[in-house]
Wavefront OBJ file of the C-alpha trace (Angstrom):
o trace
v 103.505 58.848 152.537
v 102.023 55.484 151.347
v 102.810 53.098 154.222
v 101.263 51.799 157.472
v 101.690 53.792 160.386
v 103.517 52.978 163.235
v 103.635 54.875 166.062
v 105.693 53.099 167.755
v 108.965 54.939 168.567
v 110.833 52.185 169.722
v 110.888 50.711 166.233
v 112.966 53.881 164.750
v 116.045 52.971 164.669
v 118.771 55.263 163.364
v 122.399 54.088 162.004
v 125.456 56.334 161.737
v 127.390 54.932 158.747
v 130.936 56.722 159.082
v 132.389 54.449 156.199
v 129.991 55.606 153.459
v 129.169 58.829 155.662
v 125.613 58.007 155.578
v 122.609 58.036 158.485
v 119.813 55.307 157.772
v 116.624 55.721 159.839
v 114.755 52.709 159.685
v 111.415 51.591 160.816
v 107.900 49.698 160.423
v 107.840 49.487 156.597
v 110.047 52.256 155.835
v 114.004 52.778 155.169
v 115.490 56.452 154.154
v 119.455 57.077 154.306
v 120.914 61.006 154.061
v 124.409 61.564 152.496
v 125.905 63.141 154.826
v 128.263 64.858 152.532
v 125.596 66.747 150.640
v 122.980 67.279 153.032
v 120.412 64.992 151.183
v 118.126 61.944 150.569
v 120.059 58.992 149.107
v 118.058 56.123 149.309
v 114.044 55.900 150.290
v 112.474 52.814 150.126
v 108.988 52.026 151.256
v 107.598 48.527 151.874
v 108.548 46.845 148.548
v 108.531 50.221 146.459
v 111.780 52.322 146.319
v 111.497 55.764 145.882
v 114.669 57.140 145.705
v 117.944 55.028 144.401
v 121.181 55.846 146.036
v 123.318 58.122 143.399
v 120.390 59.535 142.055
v 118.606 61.304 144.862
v 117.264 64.979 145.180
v 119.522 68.372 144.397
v 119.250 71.704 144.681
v 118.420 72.760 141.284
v 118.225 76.688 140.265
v 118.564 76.182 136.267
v 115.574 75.513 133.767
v 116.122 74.791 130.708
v 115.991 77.944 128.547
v 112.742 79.376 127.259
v 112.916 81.935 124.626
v 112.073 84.671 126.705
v 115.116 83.715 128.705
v 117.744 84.423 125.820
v 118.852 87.483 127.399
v 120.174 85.734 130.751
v 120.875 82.401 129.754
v 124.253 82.950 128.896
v 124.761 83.999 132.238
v 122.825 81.008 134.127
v 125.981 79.089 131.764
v 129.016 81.254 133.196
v 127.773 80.260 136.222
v 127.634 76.824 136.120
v 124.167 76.595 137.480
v 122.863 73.329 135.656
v 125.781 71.254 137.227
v 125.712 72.288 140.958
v 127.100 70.544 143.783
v 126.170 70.183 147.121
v 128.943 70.304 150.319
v 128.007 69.761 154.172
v 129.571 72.101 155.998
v 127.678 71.139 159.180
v 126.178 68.297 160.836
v 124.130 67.555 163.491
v 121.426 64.820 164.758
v 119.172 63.656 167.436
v 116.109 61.307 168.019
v 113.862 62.714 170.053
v 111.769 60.301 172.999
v 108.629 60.883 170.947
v 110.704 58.848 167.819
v 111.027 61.339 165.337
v 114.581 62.115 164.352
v 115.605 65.400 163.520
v 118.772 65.936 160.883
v 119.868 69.686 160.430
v 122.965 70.176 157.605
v 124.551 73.536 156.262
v 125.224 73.332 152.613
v 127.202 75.181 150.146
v 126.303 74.538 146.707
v 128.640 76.016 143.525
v 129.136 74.392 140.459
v 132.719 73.391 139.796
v 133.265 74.995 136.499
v 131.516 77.500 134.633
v 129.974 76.705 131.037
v 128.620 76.977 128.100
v 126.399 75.825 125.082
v 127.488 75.236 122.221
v 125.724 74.452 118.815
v 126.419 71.049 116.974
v 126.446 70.720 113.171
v 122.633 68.744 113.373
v 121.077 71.917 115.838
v 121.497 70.133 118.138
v 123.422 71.703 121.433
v 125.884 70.573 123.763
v 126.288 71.749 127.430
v 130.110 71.715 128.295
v 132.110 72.694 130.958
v 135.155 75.118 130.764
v 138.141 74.043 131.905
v 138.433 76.934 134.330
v 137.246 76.106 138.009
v 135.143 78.664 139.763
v 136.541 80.570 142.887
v 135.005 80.182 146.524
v 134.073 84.080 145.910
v 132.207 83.087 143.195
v 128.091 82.967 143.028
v 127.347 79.889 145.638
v 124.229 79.547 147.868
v 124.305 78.398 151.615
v 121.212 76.355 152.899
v 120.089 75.313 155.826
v 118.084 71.866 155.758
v 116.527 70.778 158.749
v 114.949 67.090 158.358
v 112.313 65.716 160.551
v 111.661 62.093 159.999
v 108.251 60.667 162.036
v 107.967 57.197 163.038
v 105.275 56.211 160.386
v 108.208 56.979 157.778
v 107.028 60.540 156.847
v 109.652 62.967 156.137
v 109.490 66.949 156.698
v 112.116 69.482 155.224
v 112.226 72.927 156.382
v 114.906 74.588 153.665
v 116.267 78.163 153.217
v 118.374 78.970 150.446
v 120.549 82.123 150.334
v 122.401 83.098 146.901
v 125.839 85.154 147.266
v 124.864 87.735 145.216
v 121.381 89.569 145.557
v 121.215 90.915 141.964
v 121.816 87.589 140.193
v 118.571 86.883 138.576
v 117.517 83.162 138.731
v 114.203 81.326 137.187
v 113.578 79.158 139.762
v 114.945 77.734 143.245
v 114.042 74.767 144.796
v 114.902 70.923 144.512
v 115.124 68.478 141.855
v 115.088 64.628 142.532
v 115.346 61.737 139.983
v 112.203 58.929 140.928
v 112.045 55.278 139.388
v 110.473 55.211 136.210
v 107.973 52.850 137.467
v 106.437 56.017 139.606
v 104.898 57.298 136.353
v 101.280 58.030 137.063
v 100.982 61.563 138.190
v 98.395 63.657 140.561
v 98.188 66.788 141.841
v 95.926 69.574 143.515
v 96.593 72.508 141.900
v 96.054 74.645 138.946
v 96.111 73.305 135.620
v 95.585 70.828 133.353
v 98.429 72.823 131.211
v 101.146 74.969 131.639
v 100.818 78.088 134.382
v 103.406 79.972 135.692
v 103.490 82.483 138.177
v 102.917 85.437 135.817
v 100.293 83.539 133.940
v 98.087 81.577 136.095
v 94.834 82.411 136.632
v 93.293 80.990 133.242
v 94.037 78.026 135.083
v 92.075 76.504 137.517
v 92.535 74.668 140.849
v 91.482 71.251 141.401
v 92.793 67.482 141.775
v 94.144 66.309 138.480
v 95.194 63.185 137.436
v 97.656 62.235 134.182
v 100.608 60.634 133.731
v 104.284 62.086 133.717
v 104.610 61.321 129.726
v 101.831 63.060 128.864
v 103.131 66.419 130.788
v 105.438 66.213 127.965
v 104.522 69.994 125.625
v 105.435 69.214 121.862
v 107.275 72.421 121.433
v 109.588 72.796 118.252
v 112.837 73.906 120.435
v 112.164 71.502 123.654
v 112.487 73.575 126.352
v 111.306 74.395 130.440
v 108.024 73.179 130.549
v 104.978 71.233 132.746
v 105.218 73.558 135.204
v 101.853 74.171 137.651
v 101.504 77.068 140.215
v 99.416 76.993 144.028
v 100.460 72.895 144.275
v 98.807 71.876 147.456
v 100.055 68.267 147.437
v 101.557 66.285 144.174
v 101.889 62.137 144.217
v 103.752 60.013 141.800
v 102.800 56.437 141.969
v 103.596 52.919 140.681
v 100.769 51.077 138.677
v 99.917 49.084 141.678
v 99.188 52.888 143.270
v 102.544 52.967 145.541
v 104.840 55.726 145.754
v 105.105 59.107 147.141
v 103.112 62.278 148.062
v 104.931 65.738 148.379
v 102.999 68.455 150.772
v 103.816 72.083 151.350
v 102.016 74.302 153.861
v 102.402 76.938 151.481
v 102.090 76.203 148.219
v 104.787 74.672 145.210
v 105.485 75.242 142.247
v 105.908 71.443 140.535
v 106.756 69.786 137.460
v 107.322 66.307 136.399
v 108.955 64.909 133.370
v 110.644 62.406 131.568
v 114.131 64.306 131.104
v 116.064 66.507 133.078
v 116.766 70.135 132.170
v 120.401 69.579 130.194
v 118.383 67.056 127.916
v 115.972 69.294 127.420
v 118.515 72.410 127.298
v 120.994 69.947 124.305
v 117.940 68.980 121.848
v 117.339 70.999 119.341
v 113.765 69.081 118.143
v 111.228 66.275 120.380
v 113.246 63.391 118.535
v 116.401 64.128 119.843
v 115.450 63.824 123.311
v 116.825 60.668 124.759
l 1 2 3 4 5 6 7 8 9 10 11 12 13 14 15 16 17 18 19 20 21 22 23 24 25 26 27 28 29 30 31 32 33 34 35 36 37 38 39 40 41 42 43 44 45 46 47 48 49 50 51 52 53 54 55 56 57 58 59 60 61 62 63 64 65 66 67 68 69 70 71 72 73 74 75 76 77 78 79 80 81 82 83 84 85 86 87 88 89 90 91 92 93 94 95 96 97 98 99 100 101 102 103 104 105 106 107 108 109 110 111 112 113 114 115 116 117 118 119 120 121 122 123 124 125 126 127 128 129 130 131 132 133 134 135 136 137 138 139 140 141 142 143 144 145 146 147 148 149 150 151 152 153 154 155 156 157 158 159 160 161 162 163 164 165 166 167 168 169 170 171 172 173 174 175 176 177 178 179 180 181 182 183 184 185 186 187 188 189 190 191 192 193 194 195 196 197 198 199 200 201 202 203 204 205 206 207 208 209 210 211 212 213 214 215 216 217 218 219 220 221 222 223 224 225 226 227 228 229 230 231 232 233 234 235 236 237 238 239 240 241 242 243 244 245 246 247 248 249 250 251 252 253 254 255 256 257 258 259 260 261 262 263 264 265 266 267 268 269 270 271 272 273 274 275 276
């Protein structure tokens, strides 16, 4: 991550906030809090560039917004409420270690509240709405298990696993969704691209370091819909103008996309000009 390092562990300090049911780790350059009621980041600011706002942190996200291949299942990914999940602790422990990293590990269950639907509006457009019926505990939920590591030059590891209730439920992605600052809109990645791969259809694109912005990973399709995504990800940044911001690593590859609207925006407009 884009700060100074500081390797001093004396300078981590950690905060239990019972009140707000938070944990702030703070150190040389670098403040992160974890809700401790979902299990995630809630507020990540580095030096003077914030990278996460509390409220609008990262998710577990297992919806896209449709494709047309998808129009045999999407009813389904609807019913079961899967664009409007919600994350629950169920466990939660902590410790800082003498070499000053601090080590969060949470059990989650996620389940949307109620199931849904869309439904078409007079101008084509489409509106995702809940039912009024909430979903059972038996219903499709996953459990995760999130173990945080936070280092004491502000770096922060995740190792995740996410288990679904039911094995034959077919989903189109898993993984986890976060909401940046608008100000981290330059965008650069090693990976393959410069357009749209999936896993089925990736090799006509190529791996390399690639620079644009998040706008332009915006496709002009007629029906917006799931797009911008890139396969074999080694490492993806999104940065301020001043080149600040954040860097997100895997040891084994991502799948990432960045854009200017979340999947329900994308999912409700029926043409580009309806997008917010």
């Amino acid at each position: 991550l884009l700060v100074d390092a500081a390797n001093n562990s004396e300078k981590v300090v950690v905060k239990e906030n019972k009140a707000d049911a938070t944990t702030e780790i703070s150190g040389n350059g670098f403040s992160i809090s974890f809700n401790n009621k979902t299990g995630v980041l809630d507020n990540v600011v580095y030096g003077n560039t914030t990278v996460f706002e509390k409220g609008s942190s990262m998710t577990l996200s297992a919806f896209r917004a449709p494709v047309d291949n998808d129009v045999w299942i999407w009813n389904r990914w609807f019913a079961m409420g899967l664009y409007d999940l919600k994350d629950e602790v169920v466990s939660f422990v902590s410790k800082k270690n003498n070499d000053g990293t601090v080590i969060l590990q949470y059990i989650v269950r996620t389940q949307a509240k109620h199931p849904g639907r869309r439904i078409k509006n007079d101008d084509n457009s489409f509106t995702v709405q809940n039912d009024k019926r909430e979903l059972g505990a038996n219903e499709f939920h996953f459990i995760s298990n999130r173990i945080w590591t936070i280092y004491p030059d502000g770096s922060v590891e995740l190792n995740s696993s996410v288990t679904g209730s039911d094995a034959n439920t077919m989903l189109a992605r898993i993984g986890y969704m976060m909401q940046l600052p608008t100000e981290l809109k330059n965008y650069t990645y090693y990976g393959r691209g410069p357009w749209n791969n999936y896993n089925d259809r990736r090799t006509g694109a190529f791996i390399q370091q690639y620079s644009s912005t998040v706008a332009d990973q915006f496709v002009h399709f007629p029906k917006p819909q799931d797009m911008a995504n890139r396969e074999e990800v080694r490492w993806a940044a999104l940065t301020n103008d001043a080149g600040n911001g954040v860097i997100f690593v895997n040891t084994c590859g991502l799948s990432t996309s960045a854009l200017p609207w979340n999947d329900v925006e994308l999912t409700e407009a029926a043409h580009p000009y309806q997008l917010p």
